[in-house]
C-alpha positions, 0 to 999 in steps of 0.5 A, spaced: 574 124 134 573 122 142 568 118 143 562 122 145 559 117 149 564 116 154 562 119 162 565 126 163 570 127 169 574 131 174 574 138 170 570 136 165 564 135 169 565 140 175 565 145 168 559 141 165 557 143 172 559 150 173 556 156 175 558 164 172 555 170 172 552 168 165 548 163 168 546 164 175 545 156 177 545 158 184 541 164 183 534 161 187 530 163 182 532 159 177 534 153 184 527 154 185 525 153 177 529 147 176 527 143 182 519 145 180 520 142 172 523 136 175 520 135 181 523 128 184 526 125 178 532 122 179 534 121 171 539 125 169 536 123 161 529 125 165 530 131 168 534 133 161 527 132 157 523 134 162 526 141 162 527 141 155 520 141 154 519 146 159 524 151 156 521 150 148 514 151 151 514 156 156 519 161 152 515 166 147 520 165 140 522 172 139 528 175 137 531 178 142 538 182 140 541 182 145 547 178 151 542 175 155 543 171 162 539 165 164 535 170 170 534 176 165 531 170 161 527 167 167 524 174 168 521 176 161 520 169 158 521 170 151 527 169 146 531 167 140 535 160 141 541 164 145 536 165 150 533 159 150 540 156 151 542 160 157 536 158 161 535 151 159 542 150 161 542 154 168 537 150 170 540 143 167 547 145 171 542 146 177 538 140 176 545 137 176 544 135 169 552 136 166 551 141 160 555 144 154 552 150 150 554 151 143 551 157 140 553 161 133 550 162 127 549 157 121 
């Protein structure tokens, strides 16, 4: 198994990093909303759980059967964990928090 603790580099990160049509990391709305959580905190770890909180309590719990992007779910503040993984990513990338999703069913 590779050593997870390790530092991600070159493609890795600019991937960790990256903008799609999915996820909008460049959209302003979710720029604006990412710098207002996290304000001027520069720690990667910090930024990362002071989204995280935001996300789990801002975001209403509903199923939503639906392929959401970050900035639908921005705009209407509710979903399952498919939505909640695509804003909090988005606004993670746009924070400069290098991310990886992992959605599916258990």
């Amino acid at each position: 198994p590779a050593d997870e603790s390790r530092a991600l580099i070159g493609d890795e990160l600019a991937n960790a990093l990256a903008n799609d049509s999915f996820l909008q990391t460049d959209h302003p709305k979710i720029v604006a909303k990412a710098g207002e959580i996290v304000g001027n905190e520069s720690g990667v770890w910090k930024k990362a759980m002071l989204l995280y909180e935001w996300v789990h309590a801002s975001v209403k719990k509903n199923i939503v059967p639906s392929l959401p992007t970050s900035l639908d779910v921005l705009n209407t503040m509710e979903g399952d964990c498919n939505e909640h993984t695509m804003l909090y990513t988005a606004l993670a990338r746009a924070s400069g928090v290098p991310t990886r999703m992992a959605i599916g069913l258990v």
